[in-house]
C-alpha positions in Angstrom: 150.3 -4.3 86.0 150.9 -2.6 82.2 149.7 0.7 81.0 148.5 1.1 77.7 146.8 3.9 75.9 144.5 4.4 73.3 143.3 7.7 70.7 142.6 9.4 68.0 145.1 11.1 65.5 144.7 12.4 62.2 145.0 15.4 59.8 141.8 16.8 58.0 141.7 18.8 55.3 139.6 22.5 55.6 139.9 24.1 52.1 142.3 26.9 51.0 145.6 24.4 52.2 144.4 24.4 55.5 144.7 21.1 57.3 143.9 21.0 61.0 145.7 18.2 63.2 144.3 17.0 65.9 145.9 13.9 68.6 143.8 12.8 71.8 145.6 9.8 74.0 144.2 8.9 76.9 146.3 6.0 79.3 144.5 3.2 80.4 145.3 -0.2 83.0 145.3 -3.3 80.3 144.4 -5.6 83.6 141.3 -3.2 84.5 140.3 -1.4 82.0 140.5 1.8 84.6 141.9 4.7 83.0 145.2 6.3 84.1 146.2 9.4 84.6 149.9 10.3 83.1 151.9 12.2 85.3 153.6 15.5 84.6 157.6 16.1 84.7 157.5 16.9 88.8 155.9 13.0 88.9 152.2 14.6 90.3 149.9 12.7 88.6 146.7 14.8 86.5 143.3 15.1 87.8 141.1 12.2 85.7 140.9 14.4 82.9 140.0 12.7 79.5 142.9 12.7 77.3 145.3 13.5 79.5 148.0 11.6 77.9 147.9 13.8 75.1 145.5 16.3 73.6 145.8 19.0 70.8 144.6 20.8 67.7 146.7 22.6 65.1 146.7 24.5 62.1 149.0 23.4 58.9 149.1 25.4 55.9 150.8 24.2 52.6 153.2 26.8 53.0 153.8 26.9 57.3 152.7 25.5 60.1 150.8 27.4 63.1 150.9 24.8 66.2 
């Protein structure tokens, strides 16, 4: 059995320089189809939560980045 993953990732411009960032993964069995839950650095696994391979949203600016 093989885990894979699947998400969305990209950068969108707001005006002003502001970009916001956003990545969403979520893990998934390629033999089932079921998704998986990743498991944090003490090997506990997450609650089925959506995304729970990854998930964030950030500011850039042209001149720094905030998250």
């Amino acid at each position: 059995m093989s885990t894979s993953y699947w998400g969305l990732k990209g950068s969108e411009d707001v005006g002003g320089g502001l970009f916001v960032n956003f990545d969403f993964q979520q893990g998934f069995s390629i033999d089932t189809g079921a998704a998986r839950d990743e498991k944090n650095n003490q090997g506990i696994a997450y609650n089925n939560n959506a995304f729970s391979r990854a998930s964030w949203v950030g500011l850039r600016s042209e001149e720094r980045r905030v998250g």
